[in-house]
C-alpha positions in Angstrom: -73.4 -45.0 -96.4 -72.6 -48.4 -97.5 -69.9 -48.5 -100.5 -69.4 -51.4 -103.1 -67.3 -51.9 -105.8 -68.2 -54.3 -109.1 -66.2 -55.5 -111.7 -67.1 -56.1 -115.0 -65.0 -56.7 -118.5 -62.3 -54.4 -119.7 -61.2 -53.1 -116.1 -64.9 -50.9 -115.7 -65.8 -51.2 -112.3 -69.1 -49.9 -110.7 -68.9 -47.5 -107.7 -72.3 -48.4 -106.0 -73.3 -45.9 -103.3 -76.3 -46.5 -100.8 -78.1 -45.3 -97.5 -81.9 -45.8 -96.7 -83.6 -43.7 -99.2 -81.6 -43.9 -102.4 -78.4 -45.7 -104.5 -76.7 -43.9 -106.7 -73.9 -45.8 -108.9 -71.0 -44.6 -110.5 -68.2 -46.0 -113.3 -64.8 -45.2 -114.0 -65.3 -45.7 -117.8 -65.7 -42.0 -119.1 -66.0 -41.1 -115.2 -70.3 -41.6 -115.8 -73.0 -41.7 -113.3 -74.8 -44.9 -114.0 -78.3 -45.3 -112.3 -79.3 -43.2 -109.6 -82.5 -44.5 -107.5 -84.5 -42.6 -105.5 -86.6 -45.2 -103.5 -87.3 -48.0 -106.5 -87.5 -45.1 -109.2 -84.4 -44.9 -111.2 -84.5 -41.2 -112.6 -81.2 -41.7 -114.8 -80.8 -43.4 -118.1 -78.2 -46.3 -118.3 -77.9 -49.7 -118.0 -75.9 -50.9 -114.5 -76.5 -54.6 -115.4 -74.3 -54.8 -118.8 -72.2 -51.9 -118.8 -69.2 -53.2 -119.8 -71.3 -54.0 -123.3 -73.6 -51.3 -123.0 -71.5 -48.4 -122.6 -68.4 -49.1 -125.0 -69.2 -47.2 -128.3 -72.7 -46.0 -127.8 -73.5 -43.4 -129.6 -75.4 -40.9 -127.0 -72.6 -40.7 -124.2 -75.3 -41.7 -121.3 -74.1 -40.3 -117.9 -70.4 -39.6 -119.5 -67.6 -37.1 -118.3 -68.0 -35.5 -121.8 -64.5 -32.8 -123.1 -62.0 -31.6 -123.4 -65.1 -29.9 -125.1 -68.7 -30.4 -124.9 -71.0 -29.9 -127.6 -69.8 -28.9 -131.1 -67.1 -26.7 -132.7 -67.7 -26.1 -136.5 -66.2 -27.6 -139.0 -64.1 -29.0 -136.4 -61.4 -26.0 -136.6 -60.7 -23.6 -134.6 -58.3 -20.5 -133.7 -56.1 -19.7 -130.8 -53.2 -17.5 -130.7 -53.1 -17.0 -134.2 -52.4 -20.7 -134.9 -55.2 -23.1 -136.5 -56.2 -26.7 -135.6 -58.2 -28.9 -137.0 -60.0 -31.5 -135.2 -61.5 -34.7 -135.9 -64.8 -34.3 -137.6 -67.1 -37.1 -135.9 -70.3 -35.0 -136.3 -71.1 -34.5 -139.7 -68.5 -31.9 -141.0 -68.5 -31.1 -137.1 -66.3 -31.8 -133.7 -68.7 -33.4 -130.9 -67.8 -33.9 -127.3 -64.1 -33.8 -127.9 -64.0 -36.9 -130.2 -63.5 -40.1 -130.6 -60.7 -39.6 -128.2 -62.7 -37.9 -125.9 -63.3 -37.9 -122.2 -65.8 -40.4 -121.8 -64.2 -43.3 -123.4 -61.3 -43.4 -121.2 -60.6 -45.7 -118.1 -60.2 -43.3 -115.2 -58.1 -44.3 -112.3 -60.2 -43.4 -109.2 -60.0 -42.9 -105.7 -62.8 -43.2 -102.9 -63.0 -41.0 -100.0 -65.9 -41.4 -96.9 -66.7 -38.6 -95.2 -68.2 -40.1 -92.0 -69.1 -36.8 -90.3 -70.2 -35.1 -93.4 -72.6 -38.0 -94.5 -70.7 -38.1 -97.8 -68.5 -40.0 -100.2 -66.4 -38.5 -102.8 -65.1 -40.2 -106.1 -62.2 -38.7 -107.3 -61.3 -39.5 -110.8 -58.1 -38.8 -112.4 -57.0 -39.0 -115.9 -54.4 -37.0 -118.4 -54.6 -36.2 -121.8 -52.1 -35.9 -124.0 -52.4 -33.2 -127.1 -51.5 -36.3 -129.9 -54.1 -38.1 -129.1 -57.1 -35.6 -129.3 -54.9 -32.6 -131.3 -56.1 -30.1 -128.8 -53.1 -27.9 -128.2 -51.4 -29.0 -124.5 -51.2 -31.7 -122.4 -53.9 -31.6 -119.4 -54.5 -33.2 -116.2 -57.7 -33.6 -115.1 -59.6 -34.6 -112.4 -63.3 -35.2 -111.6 -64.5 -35.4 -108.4 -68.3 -36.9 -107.9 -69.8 -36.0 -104.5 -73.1 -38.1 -103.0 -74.5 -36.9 -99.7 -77.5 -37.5 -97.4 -79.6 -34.6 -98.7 -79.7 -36.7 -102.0 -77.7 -34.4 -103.7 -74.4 -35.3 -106.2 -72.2 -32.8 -106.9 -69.8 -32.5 -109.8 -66.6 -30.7 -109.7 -64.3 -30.6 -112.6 -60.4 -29.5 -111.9 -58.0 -29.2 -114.6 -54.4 -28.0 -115.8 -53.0 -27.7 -119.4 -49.1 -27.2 -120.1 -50.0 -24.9 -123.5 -53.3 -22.7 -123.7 -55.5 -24.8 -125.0 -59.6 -25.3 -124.7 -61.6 -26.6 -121.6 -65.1 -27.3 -121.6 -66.3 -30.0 -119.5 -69.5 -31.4 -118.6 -71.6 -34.6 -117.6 -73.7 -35.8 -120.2 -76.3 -37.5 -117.6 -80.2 -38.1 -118.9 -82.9 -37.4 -116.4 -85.6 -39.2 -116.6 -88.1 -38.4 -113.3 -90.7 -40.9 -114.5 -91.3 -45.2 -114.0 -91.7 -47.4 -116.5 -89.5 -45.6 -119.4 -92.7 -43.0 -120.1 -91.3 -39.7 -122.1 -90.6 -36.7 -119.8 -92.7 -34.6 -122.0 -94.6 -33.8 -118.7 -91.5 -32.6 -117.2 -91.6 -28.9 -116.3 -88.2 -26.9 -116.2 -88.5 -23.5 -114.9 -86.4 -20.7 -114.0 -86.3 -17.0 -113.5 -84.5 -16.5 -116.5 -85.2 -19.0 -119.4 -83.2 -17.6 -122.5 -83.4 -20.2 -125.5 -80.6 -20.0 -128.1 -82.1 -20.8 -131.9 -79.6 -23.8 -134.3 -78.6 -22.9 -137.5 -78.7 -25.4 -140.2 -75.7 -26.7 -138.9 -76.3 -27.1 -135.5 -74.4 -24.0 -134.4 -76.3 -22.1 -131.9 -76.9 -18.4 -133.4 -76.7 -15.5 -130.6 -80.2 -14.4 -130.4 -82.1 -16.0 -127.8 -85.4 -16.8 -127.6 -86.8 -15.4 -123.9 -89.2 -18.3 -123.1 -90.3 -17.0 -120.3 -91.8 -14.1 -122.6 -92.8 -16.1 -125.4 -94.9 -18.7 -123.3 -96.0 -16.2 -120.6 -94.7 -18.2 -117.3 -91.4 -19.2 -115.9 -92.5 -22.7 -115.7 -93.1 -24.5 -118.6 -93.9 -27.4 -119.5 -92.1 -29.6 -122.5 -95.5 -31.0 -123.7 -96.4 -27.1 -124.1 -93.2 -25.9 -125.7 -93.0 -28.7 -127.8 -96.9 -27.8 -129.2 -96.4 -23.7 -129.3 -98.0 -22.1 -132.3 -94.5 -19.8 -131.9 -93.4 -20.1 -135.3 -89.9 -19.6 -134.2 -89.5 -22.1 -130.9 -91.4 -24.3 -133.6 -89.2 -24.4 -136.4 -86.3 -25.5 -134.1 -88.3 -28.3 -131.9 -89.4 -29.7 -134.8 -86.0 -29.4 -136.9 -84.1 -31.1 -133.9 -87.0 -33.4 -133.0 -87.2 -32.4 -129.4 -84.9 -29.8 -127.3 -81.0 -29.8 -128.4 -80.4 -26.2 -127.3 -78.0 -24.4 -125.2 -80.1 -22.1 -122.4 -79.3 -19.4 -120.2 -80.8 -19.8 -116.5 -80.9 -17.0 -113.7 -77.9 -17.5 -111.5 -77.3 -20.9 -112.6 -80.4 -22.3 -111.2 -83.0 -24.1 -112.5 -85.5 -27.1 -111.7 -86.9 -30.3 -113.5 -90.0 -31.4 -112.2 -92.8 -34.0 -112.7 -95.5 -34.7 -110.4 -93.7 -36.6 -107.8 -90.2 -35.1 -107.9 -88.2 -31.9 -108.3 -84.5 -31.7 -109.7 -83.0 -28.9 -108.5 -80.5 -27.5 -110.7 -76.9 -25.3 -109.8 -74.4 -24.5 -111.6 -71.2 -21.8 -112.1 -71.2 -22.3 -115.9 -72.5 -19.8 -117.9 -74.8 -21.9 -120.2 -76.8 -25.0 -120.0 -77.7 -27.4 -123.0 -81.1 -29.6 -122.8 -81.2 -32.5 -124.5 -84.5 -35.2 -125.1 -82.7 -37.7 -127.1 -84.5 -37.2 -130.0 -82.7 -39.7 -132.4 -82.6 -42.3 -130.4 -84.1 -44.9 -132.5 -80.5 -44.6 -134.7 -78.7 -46.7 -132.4 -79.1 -50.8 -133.6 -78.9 -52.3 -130.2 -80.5 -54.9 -128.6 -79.7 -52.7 -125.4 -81.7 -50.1 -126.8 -84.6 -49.5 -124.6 -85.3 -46.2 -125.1 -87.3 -43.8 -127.8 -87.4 -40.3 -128.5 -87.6 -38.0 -125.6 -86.6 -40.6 -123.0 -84.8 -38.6 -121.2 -83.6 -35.3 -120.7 -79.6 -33.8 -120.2 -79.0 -31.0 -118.2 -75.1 -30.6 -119.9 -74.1 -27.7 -117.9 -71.1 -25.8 -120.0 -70.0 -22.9 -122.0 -72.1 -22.2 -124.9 -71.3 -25.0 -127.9 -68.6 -22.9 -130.5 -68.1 -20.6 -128.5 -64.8 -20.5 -129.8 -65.2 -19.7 -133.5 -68.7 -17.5 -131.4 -65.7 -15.2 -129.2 -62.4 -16.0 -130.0 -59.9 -15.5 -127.3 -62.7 -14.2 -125.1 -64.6 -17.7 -125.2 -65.2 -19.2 -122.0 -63.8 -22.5 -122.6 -59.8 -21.0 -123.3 -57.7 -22.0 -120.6 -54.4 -20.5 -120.3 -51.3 -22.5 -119.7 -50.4 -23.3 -116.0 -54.0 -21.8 -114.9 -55.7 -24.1 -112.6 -59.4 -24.2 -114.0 -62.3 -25.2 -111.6 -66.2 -25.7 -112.0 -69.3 -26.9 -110.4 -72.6 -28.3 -110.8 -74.7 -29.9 -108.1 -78.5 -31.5 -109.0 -80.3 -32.7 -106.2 -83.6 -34.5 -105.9 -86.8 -33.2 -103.6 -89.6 -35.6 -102.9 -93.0 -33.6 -103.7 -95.5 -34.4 -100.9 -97.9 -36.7 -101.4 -101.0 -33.5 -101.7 -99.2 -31.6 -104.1 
């Protein structure tokens, strides 16, 4: 594989990544995958050309290492070991993706690795944060490590350590987009064995009662067009509350595709939820980079369940004792349909 590096503004640099049949690029700002091209077809939403511009203060954290915690804690407050914190309140009355202090607007340092008889290369990203400058309880190291490899697969694997229990819930905030020409991806079909939808209150908490699409909609494939258009008063009311999808899911065993006619995502991860996201508001952001409109894309935010917190108390998913090493992984890799299918 062929490796370069570009710098832009403000120390971001570009990781680009390429062998015959696809490029994939990567950033240390907010450790994000950039633009990722299978053949000519770019099937992730950024902008590779003015990052440095682009991805400084946008509002819809495009391809970003997204924490300490991803998604939203209510009312920005939370519990743990009898002690309460408060946390900045940058959604509303609510805490999103760890704040304004967050993962995915910090410079990582980096390290590349090539892995010559594996047909890989590794990015290893490092960064600590410190408990007064996000007021999550503990200082934690953390590392990142992107994986690219022949089978046009990239692998995500998040590595952490905190010196005080604290809360931990990573994920990459990337958009998918399988289409050309910036068309919406409500022809995209996701599918799974298990395809458990959980409902938003008015607040944007999700509320433990899941909605079993696969049920509801009678197939395990289904398309967004279709779910979008259901006469199920339920799955109705929240599509068209949110706009679109902005809903945690539960998949069987962590798998799940993405597919449109030409390609298929496929989809695996340890977590125990995933949130799906089609950019609904787009339109809010005043940019003369802004390209994109409502259901542009599509995230596949592979986490713990947003609140779960304030949801399970010390039993949530995302509390991470002291001096425990925590680990996850995600992979998504890209099949080419053929050509008759």
């Amino acid at each position: 594989m062929n490796i370069n590096i570009e710098q832009q503004s403000n120390g971001i640099e570009l990781i680009k990544i390429e062998n015959k049949e696809s490029k994939i690029v990567f950033m240390n700002y907010g450790a994000r995958i950039v633009s990722w091209k299978i053949g000519d077809n770019n099937i992730v939403l950024g902008n590779e050309v003015e990052a440095d511009e682009f991805y400084p203060h946008n509002p819809f954290y495009f391809g970003a290492t997204v924490g300490r915690f991803g998604g939203r804690i209510a009312k920005g407050q939370f519990e743990l070991n009898g002690q309460t914190y408060q946390l900045e309140q940058n959604d509303g009355d609510n805490h999103l993706h760890g704040g304004l202090q967050g993962l995915s607007d910090r410079l990582f340092d980096y390290e590349i690795i090539e892995n010559e008889t594996e047909e890989n290369v590794q990015v290893h990203f490092t960064t600590t944060v410190k408990q007064d400058e996000d007021h999550y309880p503990g200082n934690i190291d953390i590392k990142v490590v992107f994986t690219y490899d022949a089978s046009k697969t990239w692998t995500v694997e998040y590595f952490a350590e905190s010196d005080a229990d604290t809360l931990f819930n990573p994920m990459n905030h990337v958009y998918f987009n399988l289409n050309r020409d910036n068309k919406v991806v409500d022809n995209h079909v996701i599918a799974s064995e298990k395809l458990q939808m959980f409902p938003l209150d008015a607040s944007g908490m999700p509320v433990l009662e899941p909605i079993d699409l696969a049920a509801t909609m009678g197939s395990h494939e289904i398309e967004l067009a279709t779910l979008f258009d259901t006469d199920d008063t339920r799955i109705q009311q929240q599509v068209t509350t949110r706009g679109g999808l902005d809903h945690p899911f539960e998949v069987k065993d962590g798998k799940m595709t993405i597919s449109n006619r030409d390609l298929v995502l496929h989809v695996e991860t340890d977590t125990p939820q995933i949130v799906m996201y089609t950019l609904n508001d787009s339109e809010d952001w005043k940019s003369r980079m802004n390209i994109f409109k409502p259901h542009s894309g599509i995230t596949v935010e592979t986490q713990s369940i947003p609140n779960d917190i304030n949801l399970f108390g010390a039993s949530a998913h995302s509390v991470l004792k002291a001096h425990t090493p925590f680990y996850s992984k995600t992979s998504y890799q890209v099949e080419l349909k053929p050509k008759d299918a």
